[in-house]
N, C-alpha and C positions, 0 to 999 in steps of 0.2 A: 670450664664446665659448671652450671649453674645448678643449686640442688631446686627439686620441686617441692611443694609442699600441698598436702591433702586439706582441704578446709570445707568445713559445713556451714555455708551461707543461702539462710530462707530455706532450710531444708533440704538443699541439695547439697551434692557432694562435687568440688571440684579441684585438678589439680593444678597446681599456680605457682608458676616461676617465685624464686625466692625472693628476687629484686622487684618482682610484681605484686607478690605478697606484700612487703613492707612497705610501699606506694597505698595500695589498698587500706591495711593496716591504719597508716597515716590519716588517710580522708576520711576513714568512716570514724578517725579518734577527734578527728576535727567538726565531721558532723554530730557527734555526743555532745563535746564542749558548746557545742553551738546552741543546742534544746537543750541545758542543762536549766534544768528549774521549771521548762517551759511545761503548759498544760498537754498531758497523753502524751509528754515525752516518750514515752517504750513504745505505744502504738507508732509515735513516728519513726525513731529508729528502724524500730521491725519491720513495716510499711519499706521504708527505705533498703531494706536490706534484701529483700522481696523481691522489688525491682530491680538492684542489681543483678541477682539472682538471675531474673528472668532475662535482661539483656546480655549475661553471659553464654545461657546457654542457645541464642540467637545468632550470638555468634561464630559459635564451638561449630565445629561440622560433626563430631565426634564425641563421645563420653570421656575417652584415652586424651585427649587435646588438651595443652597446656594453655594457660590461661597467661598470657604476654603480659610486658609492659604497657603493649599495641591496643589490646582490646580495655585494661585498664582508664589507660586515656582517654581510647573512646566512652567509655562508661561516664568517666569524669563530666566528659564532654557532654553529655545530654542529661548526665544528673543535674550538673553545675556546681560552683566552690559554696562551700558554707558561706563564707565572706561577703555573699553574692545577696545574701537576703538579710530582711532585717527580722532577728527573732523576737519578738513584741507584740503588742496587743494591735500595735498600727499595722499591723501586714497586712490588713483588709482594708485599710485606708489608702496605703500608700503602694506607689510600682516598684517592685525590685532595681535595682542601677542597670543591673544588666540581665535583659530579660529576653527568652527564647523567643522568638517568632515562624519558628519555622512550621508551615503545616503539617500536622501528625491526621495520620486517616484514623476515622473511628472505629474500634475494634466493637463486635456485636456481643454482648453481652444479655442475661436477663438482670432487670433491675427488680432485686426483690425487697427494696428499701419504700418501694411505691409499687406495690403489687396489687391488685385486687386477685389474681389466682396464680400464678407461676411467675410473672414477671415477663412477660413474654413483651409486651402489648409497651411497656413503660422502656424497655431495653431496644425497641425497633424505633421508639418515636426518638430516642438518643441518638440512635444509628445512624435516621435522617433527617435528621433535626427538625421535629415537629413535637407538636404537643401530643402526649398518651393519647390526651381523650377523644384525637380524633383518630388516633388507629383504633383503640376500641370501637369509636363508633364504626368503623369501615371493615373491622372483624363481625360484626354484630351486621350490617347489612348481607356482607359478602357469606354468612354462614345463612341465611337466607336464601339469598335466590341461588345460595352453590347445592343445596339439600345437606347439609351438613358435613360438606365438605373442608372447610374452613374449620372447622373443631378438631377434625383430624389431622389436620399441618399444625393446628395448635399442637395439640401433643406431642407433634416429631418434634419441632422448635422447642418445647418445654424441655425434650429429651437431649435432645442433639446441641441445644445453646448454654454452656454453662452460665453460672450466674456472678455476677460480679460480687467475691468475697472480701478480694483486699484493698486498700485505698487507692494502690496501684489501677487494679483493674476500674474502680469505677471509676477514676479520672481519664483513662484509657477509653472507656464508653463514651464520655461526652465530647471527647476530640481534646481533651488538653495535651499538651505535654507531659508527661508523666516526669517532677524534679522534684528537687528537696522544698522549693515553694508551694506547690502544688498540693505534694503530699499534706504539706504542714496545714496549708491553707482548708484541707478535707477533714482532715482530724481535728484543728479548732472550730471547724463549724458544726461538727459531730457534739463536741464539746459544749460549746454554746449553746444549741437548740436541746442539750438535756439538761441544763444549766436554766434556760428558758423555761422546759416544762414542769420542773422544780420550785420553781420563783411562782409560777401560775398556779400552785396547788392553792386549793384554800383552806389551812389547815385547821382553821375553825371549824369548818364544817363537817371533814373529816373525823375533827376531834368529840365535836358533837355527835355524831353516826355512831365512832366506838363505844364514847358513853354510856350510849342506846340499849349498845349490844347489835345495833342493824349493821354495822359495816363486818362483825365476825359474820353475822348469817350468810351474807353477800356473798365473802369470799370463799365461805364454806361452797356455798352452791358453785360459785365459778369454779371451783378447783373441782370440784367435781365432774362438768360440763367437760372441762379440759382433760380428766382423765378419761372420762368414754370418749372424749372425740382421739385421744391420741390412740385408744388400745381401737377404737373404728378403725382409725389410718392404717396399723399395723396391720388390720386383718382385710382393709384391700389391699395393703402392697403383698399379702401373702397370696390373698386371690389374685391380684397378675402375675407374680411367680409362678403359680401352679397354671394357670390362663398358658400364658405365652412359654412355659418350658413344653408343657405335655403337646401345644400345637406343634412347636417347633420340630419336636422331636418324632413326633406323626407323619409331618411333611417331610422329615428325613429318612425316616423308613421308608414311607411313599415313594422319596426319588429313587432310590435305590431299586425298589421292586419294580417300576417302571420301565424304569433303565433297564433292568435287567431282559425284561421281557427283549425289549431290543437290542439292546448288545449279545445277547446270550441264544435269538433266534427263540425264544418258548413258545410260541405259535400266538399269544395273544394278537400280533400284528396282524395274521392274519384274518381275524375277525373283522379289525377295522377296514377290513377292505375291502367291504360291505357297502360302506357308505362312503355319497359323495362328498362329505366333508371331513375325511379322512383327514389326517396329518400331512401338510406337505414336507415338512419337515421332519427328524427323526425323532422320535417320539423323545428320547434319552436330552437332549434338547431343550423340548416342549415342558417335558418333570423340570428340569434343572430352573429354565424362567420361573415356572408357576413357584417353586420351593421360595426363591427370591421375592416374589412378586408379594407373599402371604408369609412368609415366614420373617424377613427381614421388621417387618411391623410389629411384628409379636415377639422379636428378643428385643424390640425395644419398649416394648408393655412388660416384659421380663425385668425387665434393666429398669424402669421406673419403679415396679414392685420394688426390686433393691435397695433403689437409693429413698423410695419410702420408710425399708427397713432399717437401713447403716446410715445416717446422717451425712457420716464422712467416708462415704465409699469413695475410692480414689476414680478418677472420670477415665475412660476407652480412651479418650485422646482426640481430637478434634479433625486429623487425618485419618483413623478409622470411621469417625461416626459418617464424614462424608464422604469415604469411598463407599460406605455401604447405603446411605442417601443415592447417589451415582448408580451404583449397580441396582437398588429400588424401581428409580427413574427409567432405569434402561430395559429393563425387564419389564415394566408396567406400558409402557411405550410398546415394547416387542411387541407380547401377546394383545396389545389393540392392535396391533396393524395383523396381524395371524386371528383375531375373531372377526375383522371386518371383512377380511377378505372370507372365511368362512361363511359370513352371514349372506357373505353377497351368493353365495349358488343357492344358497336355500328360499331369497329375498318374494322370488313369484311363485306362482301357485296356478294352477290348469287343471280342467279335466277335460274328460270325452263323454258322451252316453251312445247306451245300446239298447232298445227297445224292443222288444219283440209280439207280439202275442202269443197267447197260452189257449188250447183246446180246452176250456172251464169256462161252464155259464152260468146260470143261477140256478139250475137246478142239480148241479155237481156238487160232489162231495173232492174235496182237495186235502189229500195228507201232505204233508210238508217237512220234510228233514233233511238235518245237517250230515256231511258225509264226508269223514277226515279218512286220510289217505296214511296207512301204518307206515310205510316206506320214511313220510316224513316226520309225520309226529300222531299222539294218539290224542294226545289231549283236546277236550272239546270246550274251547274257553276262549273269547275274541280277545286279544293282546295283540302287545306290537311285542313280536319274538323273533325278528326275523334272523334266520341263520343260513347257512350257504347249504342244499342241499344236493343230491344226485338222484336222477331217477334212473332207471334199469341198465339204461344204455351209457351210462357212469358221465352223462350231461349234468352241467351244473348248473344250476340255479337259484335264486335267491328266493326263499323261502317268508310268509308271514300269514298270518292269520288274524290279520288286522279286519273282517268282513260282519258287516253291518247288515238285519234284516229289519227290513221294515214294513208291514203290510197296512195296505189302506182301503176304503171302499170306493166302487165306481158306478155310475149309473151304465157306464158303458154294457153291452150283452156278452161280450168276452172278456176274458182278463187278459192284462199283460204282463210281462215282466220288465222291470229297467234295471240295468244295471250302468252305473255310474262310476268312474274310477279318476283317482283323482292323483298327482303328483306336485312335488317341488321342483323348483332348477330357477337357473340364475336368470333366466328369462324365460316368457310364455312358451316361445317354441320348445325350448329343450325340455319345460315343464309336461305340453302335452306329449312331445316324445316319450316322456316315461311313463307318461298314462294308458296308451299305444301300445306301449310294451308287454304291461299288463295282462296274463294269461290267466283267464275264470272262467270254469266252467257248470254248468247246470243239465238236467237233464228233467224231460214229464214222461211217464211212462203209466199207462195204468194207472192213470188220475194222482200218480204220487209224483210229487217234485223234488225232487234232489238235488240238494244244493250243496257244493264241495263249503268248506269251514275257512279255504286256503286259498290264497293263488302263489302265481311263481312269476318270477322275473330274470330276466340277465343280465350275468352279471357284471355285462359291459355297460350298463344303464343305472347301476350303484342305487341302493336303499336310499330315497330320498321323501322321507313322509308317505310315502304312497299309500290310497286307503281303496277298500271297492264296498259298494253299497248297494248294496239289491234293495229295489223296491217292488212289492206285489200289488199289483191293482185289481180286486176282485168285484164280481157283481154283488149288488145288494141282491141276499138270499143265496148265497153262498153258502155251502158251510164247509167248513176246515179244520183237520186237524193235525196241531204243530206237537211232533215226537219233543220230548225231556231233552235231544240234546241242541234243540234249538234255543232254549233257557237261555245263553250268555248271548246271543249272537243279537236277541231283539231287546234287552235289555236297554231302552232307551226311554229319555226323557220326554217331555211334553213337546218340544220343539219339533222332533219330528213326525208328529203328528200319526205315531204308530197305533194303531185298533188291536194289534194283538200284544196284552197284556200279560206280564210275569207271570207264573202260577195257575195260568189258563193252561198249560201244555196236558198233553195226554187227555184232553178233554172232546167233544164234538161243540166247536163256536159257530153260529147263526150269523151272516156277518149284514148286519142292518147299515143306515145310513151315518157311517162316519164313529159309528162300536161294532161291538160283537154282543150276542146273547148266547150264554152256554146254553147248551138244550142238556146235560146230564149234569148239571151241579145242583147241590143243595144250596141254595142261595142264603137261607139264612133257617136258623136254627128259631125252634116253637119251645117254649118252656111257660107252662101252667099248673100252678101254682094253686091250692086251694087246704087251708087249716083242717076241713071236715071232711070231706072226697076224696084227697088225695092230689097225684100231680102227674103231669103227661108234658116228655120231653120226647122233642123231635129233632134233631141234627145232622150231623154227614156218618156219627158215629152210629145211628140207626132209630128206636120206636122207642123208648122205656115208659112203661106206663105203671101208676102205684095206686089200688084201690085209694088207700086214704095214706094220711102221712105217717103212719106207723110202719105199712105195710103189714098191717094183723089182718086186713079182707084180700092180699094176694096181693099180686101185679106179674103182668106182660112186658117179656122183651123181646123186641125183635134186631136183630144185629148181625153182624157178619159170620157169627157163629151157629145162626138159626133159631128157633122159634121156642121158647122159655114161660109158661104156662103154670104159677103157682096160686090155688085158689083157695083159701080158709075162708068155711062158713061153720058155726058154730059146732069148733073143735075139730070138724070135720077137715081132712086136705086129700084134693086132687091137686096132681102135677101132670103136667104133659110138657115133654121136651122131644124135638126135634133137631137134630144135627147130622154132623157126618157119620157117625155113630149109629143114627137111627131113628128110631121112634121109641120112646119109655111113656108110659102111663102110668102114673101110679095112685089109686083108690083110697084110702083107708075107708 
């Protein structure tokens, strides 16, 4: 029976045969002796210990798994012997004796040693062995004619790729073999090129600068620049923290209450069942994709906030980041293929028309109102509200008050009515089907037109856009007048070319070629104005008249309250007032 032994190598913990352990032991005392003196001896050590590390626990199936003599070997086997390399300044000159050839595939990495923003762009042109600067450029077109779509896989990539930290890993990026050569060969060229830009300084001139006093101002101001830019970064990685938790957490309430509706039967379902592009699917479903589809992007604008925050925040793990990549993809796929099918019954558009004439000629007077039905709603407002209604006979039908009035002028000697109704469906036919469907009613009675606010549908024929449009066509020298609750119903813009305007209701309108002319509006208000005389206003509010501007010679008003008569001539006052009240005179 062999003892085990617990050891922490590259930060992991592993357990390791005893006889495996002093194997181990040996080669890593061998690879010391080996960089003894050498330049970033510890960097390579550590580098190398790293790797072991990481090809142990490749091997493990288990945390509990004893580490053999078997997997040591193997370790052996792809690090290679100390012996194997020459430790010297010539290892860049010359080939190891015995040197690995075998293909290693390249792991993806970001390279943030050549970064212009995450490393993203430098770590794919590794991956496929091209130069950065033409995946930059082909990020840079491709975010173009994608609409900015290509920014946003930047980000998942920035999120989801870690970055190459140890020498391990960036030899791993380029495709080498990751050995004791390797590493060593990474760390003295680290070595070198700061070694390089050391030798490049020009310390004349720097020394001149201090002199100065210009090189303190300098770094004065960079350190500065550098602490607003780091306490800037901190306070966006707080705004994506607070960004992608509070969405996240919205959208999980959201499924939930959704769900609920359906799994729990709470009647919402039944509203949907209104319309033709209902759910085919169960709605509990539909929540769960959409939470996916918008939520998964936003823990990982969460997750970037953090690793803004914690430098060395430990990584999800690279099996998490793309199962939930995966389930992203597969969700954002689903509900395209559930909107397009959607899209397609709503894609055509139909209608009908119904023409009629009306008993009004030019020399008729025409009232005109709206007329909602209590049973289904009272409110007198054109919306699209539609809801499933019942009328007497506990028939059901689909309810809206989506109706449009629009009057126009005609040379014609009668007027007509049109009435126009229009519908969606996934083709023309089905479209005027629903149009067809369409039940509006009107009525002339005594020169007044009655026009319902509503119509109804059923409800085997599903809420799909449907709208109805009445238009009046009246003779020039018409006149009309439209009740207050016709206010929302003609409420239209220039386009269709409506003559009865806002704010005219409750009025008598003259309807001329292509307007109207009120015959009882005050069109516009008289105001005169005079220093010595006084002043005389005219408006909708009634007469006021002021001898002069003091009002010390009187003044007249006449107003909805009645006839107001105050007259001073020297000291003297007459009043005369007339109201509901009366008549008062008063003499002095």
């Amino acid at each position: 029976m062999n003892k085990t032994v617990n050891i922490n190598l590259g930060g992991m913990i592993f357990h390791i045969d005893e006889n495996a352990y002093h194997k181990l032991q040996n080669y890593l005392n061998a690879v010391r002796r080996s960089f003894a003196g050498a330049s970033g001896e510890d960097e390579i050590i550590a580098d190398i210990e790293n790797r072991i590390a990481e090809l142990f626990s490749e091997k493990l199936q288990h945390d509990r798994q004893v580490v053999s003599n078997k997997e040591v070997d193997e370790v052996i086997e792809v690090m290679g012997q100390p012996e194997d390399y020459r430790v010297d300044e010539d290892i860049f000159d010359e080939e190891p004796k015995t040197s690995t050839t075998s293909n290693v595939k390249r792991k993806l990495y970001r390279d943030v040693d050549n970064r212009y923003i995450g490393g993203v762009a430098s770590g794919l042109g590794h991956y496929f062995g091209i130069d950065a600067v033409w995946v930059r450029v082909a990020l840079i077109l491709l975010s173009i004619f994608t609409w900015g779509g290509i920014p946003i896989v930047y980000i998942f990539l920035w999120v989801l790729v870690p970055e190459a930290r140890t020498t391990a890993e960036k030899i791993a990026m380029t495709g080498d073999p990751v050995n004791i050569s390797n590493i060593e060969k990474k760390i003295k060229e680290g070595f070198d090129s700061a070694s390089d830009t050391v030798k490049n300084v020009d310390y004349q001139k720097y020394g001149n600068k201090a002199q100065n006093g210009i090189s303190t101002f300098f770094d004065a101001i960079g350190n500065i620049f550098m602490t607003l830019f780091k306490v800037f970064g901190k306070f966006i990685g707080i705004l994506l923290i607070m960004l992608g938790t509070i969405t996240v957490v919205s959208l999980l309430v959201g499924m939930f209450t959704m769900s609920s509706f359906d799994l729990f039967n709470l009647g919402f379902l039944d509203q949907l069942e209104l319309y033709d592009y209902a759910p085919v699917w169960p709605l509990w479903i539909i929540s769960i994709l959409s939470f996916f589809a918008v939520g998964i992007p936003f823990f990982f604008i969460a997750y970037l906030g953090l690793k803004i925050l914690v430098t060395n925040l430990k990584s999800i793990g690279n099996i998490a980041k793309f199962t939930l990549l995966g389930i992203w993809l597969l969700s954002i796929i689903t509900l395209a293929i559930f909107g397009l099918k959607t899209g397609l019954k709503t894609k055509e558009q139909d209608h009908i028309f119904i023409k009629e004439e009306l008993a009004i000629t030019a020399q008729d007077t025409l009232k005109i109102t709206m007329n909602a039905n209590e049973l289904y709603s009272s409110k007198m407002r054109r919306k699209s509200n539609e809801k499933f209604v019942y009328d007497e006979n506990d028939t059901q039908y689909i309810f809206s008050q989506y109706v449009r009035l629009i009057v126009r002028s005609t040379n014609d000697s009668i007027a007509s009515i049109r009435i126009r109704k229009e519908a969606n469906g996934q083709n023309h036919t089905s479209a005027r089907e629903r149009a067809k469907d369409i039940m509006y009613n009107y009525s002339l009675e005594n020169n007044t037109l009655a026009l319902d606010n509503y119509f109804l549908m059923s409800p085997e024929q599903k809420y799909n856009n449907q709208e109805v449009e009445v238009t009046l066509y009246l003779p020039v020298g018409t006149v009309i007048y439209a009740d207050e609750n016709t206010y929302y119903y003609h409420r239209n813009s220039d386009y269709y070319g409506d003559i009865l305007e806002n704010e005219y209701e409750e009025h008598y309108l003259k309807v001329l070629n292509n307007k109207t002319e009120c015959l009882d509006c005050i069109e516009s208000s008289l105001n005169i104005e005079d220093d010595e005389n006084g002043k005389v206003i005219i408006n909708e509010n009634g007469i006021n008249i002021t001898i002069n501007e003091d009002g010390e010679k009187g003044k007249i008003i006449i107003d909805k309250n009645g006839l107001d008569i105050d007259i001073k001539e020297n000291d003297e006052n007459f009043e005369m007032k007339i109201d509901e009240d009366g008549v008062k005179i008063n003499n002095n």
